[in-house]
C-alpha positions, 0 to 999 in steps of 0.5 A: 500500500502506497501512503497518501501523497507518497508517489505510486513507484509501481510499473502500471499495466501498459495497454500495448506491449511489443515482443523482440528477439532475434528472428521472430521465430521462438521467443518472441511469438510465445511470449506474444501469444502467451500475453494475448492469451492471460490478456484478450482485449486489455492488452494490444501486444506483437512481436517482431525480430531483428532478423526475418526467421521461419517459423519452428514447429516445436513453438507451435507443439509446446504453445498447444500444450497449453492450450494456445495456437500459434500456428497462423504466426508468420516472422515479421521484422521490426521494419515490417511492423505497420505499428509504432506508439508501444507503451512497452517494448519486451526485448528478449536477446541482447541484439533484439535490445539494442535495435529497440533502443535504437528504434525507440530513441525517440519515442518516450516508451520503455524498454526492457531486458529479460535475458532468455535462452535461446531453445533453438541451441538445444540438443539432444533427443526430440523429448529433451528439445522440446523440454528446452522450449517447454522451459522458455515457455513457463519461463515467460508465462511466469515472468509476464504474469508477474510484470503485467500483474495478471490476477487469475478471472473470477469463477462464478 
């Protein structure tokens, strides 16, 4: 609880969120998928990559375990974005940070870091890749519940 007159330093809720990585392939459409999803209609959110990738359908395996489709998700780049104006941007590799700052310079949005594996680097059997993308999955699911204080709906 804030105490009256103290300043709220509490990040608010924005109501449109941009996903950054790479290539637009892995990380970024879960996360965007993901905050779609605990989010339908509060939150405008895309994603985009520096770089154009193709799609991975271990995204789309993992992603419908949990009951969300990603399967109509096309790689964009950050320059085949018709949108601008973000109240948030999401990066999530060091390169995908770095062009976000460049892109946003300007623009009074804020830019935030989170640090996430890439499960394309994954080896191993196709029980253990997928465990790899399951873990950057729960990873982001968490890690957006918490920043964009989802509250589970009521039932009744």
């Amino acid at each position: 609880m804030v105490p009256p007159g103290s300043p709220d330093l509490s990040p608010r809720r924005p109501t449109s969120v941009l996903f950054v990585c790479s290539m637009n392939a892995v990380r970024s459409p879960m996360a965007a998928a993901i905050a779609s999803s605990l989010f339908p209609g509060q939150i405008y959110v895309r994603s985009a990559g520096v770089r154009q990738g193709v799609r991975d359908p271990f995204v789309d395996s993992v992603m419908e375990e949990v009951g969300m489709d990603t399967s109509r998700h096309q790689p964009k780049t950050l320059e085949d974005l018709d949108e601008s104006g973000f109240d948030l941007v999401i990066t999530l590799a060091p390169e995908a940070h770095h062009a976000a700052l460049e892109l946003t310079r300007t623009d009074a949005v804020d830019v935030e870091y989170w640090p996430t594996m890439d499960p394309t680097l994954a080896t191993g059997s196709r029980s253990q890749i997928l465990d790899a993308y399951r873990g950057i999955r729960d990873q982001l699911m968490q890690r957006i519940k918490k920043r964009l204080a989802w509250t589970p709906p009521v039932s009744g």
